[in-house]
C-alpha positions as CSV (number, residue, x, y, z in Angstrom):
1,X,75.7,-7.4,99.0
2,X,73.9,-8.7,95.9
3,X,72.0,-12.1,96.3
4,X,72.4,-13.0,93.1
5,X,76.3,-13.2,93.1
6,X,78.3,-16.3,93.5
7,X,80.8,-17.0,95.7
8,X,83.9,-18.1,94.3
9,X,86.4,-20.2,96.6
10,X,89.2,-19.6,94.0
11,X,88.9,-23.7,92.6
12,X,87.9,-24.4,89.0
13,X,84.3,-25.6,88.4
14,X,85.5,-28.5,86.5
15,X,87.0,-31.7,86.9
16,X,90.7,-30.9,85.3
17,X,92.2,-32.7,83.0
18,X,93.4,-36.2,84.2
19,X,91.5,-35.8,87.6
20,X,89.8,-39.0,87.9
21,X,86.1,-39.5,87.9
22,X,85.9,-40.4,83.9
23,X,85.1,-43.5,84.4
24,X,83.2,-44.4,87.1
25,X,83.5,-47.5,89.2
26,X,83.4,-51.2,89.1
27,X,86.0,-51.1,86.1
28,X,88.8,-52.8,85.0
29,X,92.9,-52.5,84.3
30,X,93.8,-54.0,81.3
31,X,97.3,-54.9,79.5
32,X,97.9,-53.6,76.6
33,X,100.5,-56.5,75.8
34,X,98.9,-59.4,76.6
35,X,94.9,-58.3,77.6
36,X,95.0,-59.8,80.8
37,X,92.2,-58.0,83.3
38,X,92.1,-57.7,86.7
39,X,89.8,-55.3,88.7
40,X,90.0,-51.8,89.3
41,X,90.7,-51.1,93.0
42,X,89.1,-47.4,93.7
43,X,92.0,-44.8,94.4
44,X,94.6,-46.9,92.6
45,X,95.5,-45.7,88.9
46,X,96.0,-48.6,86.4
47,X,99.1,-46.8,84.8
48,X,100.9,-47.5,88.4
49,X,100.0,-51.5,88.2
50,X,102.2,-54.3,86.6
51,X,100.5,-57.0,84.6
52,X,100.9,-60.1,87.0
53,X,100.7,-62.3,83.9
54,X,103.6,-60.2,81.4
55,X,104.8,-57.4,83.8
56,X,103.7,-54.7,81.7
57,X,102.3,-51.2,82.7
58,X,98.5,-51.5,82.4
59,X,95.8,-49.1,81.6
60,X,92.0,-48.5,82.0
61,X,90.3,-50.8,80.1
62,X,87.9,-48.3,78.9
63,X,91.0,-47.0,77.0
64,X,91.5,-49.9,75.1
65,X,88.3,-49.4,73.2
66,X,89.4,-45.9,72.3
């Protein structure tokens, strides 16, 4: 067998689309209603968190500044 060929498990080299990791940590959810913030809790997506100020859906806050 050739040394210089790779072995290839059969998953994609990159991250996917909407796979985490974009971001980073120590981040924020925001609400795009009423910007109130609260903390982003690692393995918890913002999009599945009610605002506990409005009750709307909130977001990344890095996505606000888009």
């Amino acid at each position: 067998m050739n040394s210089e060929l790779v072995k290839n498990d059969g998953r994609a080299g990159g991250k996917g689309r909407n796979k985490g990791g974009a971001f980073g940590p120590g981040s924020y959810c925001a609400c795009i209603k009423c910007g109130e913030k609260i903390p982003h809790k690692r393995g918890v997506k913002c999009t599945t968190i009610k605002c506990p100020k409005c009750g709307h859906t909130m977001i990344r806050e890095e996505l606000l500044k888009k």
